[in-house]
C-alpha positions as CSV (number, residue, x, y, z in Angstrom):
1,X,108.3,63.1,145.3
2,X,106.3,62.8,148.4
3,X,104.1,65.3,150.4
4,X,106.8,65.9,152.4
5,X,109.7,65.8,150.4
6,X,107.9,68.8,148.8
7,X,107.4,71.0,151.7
8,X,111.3,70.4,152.5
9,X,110.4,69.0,156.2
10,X,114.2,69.6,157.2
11,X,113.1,73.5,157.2
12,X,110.7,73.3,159.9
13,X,113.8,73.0,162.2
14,X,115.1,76.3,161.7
15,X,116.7,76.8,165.2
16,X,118.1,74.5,168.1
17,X,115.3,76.6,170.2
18,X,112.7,75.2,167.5
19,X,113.5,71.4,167.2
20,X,109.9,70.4,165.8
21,X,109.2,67.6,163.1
22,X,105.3,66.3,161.5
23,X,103.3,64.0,162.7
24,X,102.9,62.0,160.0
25,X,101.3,58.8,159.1
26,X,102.7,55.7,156.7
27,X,104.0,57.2,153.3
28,X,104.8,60.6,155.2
29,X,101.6,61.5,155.1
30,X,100.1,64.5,156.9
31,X,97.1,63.0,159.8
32,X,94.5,65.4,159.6
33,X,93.3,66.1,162.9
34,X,91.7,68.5,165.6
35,X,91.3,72.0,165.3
36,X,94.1,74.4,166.6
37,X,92.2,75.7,169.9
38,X,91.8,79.6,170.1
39,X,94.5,80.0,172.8
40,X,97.0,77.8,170.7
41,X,96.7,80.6,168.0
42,X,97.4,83.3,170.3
43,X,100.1,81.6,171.2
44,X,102.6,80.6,168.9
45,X,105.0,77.5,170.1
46,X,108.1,78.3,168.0
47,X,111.1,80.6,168.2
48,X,113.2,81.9,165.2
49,X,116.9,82.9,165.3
50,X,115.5,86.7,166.5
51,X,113.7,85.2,169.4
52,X,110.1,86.2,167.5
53,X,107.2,83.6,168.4
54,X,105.6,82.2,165.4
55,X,103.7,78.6,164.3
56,X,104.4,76.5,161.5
57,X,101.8,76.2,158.8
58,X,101.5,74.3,155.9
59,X,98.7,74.0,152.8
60,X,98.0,72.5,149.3
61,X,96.6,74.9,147.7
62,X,95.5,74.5,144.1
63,X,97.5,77.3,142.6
64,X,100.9,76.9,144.7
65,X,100.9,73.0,145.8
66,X,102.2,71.9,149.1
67,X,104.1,76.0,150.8
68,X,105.1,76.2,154.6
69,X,104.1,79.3,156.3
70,X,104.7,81.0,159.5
71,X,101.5,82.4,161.7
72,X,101.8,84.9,164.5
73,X,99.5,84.9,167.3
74,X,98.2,88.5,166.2
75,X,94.7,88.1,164.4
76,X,94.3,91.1,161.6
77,X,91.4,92.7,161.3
78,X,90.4,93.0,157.3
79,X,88.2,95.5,156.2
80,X,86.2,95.3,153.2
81,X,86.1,98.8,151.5
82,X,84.6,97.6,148.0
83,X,80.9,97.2,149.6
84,X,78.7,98.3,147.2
85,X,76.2,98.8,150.0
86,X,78.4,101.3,152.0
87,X,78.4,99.4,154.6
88,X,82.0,98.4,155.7
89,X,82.3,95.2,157.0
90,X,85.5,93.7,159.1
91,X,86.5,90.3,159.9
92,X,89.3,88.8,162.1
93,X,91.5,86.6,160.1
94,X,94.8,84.6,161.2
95,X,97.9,86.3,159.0
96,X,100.6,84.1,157.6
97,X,103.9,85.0,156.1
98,X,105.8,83.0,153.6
99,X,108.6,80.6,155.4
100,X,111.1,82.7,153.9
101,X,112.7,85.1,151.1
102,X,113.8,82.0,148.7
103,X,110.6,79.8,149.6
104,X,108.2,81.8,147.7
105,X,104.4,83.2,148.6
106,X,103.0,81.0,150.8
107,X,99.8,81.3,148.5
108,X,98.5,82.8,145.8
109,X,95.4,83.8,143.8
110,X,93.7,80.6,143.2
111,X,94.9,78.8,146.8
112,X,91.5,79.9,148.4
113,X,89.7,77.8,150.2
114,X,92.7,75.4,151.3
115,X,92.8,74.3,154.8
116,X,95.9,75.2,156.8
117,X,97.3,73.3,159.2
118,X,99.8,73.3,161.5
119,X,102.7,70.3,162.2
120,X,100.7,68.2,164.1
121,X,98.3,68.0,161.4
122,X,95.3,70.6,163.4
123,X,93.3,72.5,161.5
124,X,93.9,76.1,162.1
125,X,91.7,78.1,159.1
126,X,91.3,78.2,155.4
127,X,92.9,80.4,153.2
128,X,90.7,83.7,152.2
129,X,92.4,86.1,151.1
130,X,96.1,86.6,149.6
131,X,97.9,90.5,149.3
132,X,99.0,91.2,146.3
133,X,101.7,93.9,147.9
134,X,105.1,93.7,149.3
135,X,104.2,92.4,152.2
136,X,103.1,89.2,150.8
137,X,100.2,88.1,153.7
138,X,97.9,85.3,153.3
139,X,95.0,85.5,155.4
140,X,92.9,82.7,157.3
141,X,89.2,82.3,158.3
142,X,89.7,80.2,161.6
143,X,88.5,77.3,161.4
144,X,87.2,77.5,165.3
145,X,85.1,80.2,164.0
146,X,83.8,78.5,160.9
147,X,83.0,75.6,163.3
148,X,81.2,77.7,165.9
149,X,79.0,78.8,162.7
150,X,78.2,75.3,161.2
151,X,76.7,74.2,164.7
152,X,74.6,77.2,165.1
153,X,73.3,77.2,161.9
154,X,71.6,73.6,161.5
155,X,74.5,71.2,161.9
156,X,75.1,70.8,165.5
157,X,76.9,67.6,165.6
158,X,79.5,68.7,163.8
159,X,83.0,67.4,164.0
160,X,86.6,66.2,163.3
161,X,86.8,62.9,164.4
162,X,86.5,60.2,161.9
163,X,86.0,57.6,164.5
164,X,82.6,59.6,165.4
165,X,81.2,58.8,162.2
């Protein structure tokens, strides 16, 4: 079974409003690419069957395998309470739900640190955190973020394209 027979790529057309299919190279695989540009995250390019804007997502995480996702454009805010310092820290993560009720989580415990992407293969976080509630939300560092960081802290050539290298 390939990468894509896996994820079930005939689910990421859930609507006639939504047609959408991978990018994907020789041997359905997934081209990494670019990063998913701040404003692309705030602005989701998908519709379901309730009209609600979301993006497609998908990961292999070590725990769960290949899972599709759906990310709104709304960024959480997480707040760290166990601090033994007292000192309550937030960060702004990217949420993502599970593609739906018979799907499964999206993630689990153990998935952290998997890079999430969306259909056209651009990087959009890695996985940081995972509820363990009802709700079932995985949450995302983003990855433009991350990058911003990496520059700025002694690597400021930094990129994602292999023909740089």
């Amino acid at each position: 079974m390939d990468f894509g027979q896996k994820l079930g790529v005939t689910n990421m057309k859930p609507s006639s409003v939504a047609a959408f299919s991978f990018m994907t190279i020789e041997g359905r695989l997934l081209w990494l690419g670019d990063q998913v540009p701040e404003d692309a995250l705030h602005t989701p390019d998908r519709l379901n069957h309730e009209g609600e804007a979301y993006r497609f997502v998908t990961k292999n995480g070590n725990a769960t395998g290949a899972t599709i996702g759906r990310a709104t454009g709304v960024f959480s805010y997480v707040w760290d309470y166990t601090s033994s310092s007292r000192t309550y820290r937030t960060s702004r993560e990217w949420a993502i739900l599970h593609y739906d009720i018979k799907s499964g989580p999206f993630s689990q415990c153990g998935d952290s640190g998997a890079v999430i992407v969306d259909g056209k293969g651009w990087i959009g976080g890695l996985l940081s955190l995972k509820t363990e509630d009802a709700l079932d939300i995985t949450y995302a560092t983003l990855f433009f973020w991350l990058l911003q960081r990496i520059k700025a802290n002694g690597f400021p050539n930094a990129h994602l394209d292999p023909k740089r290298m």
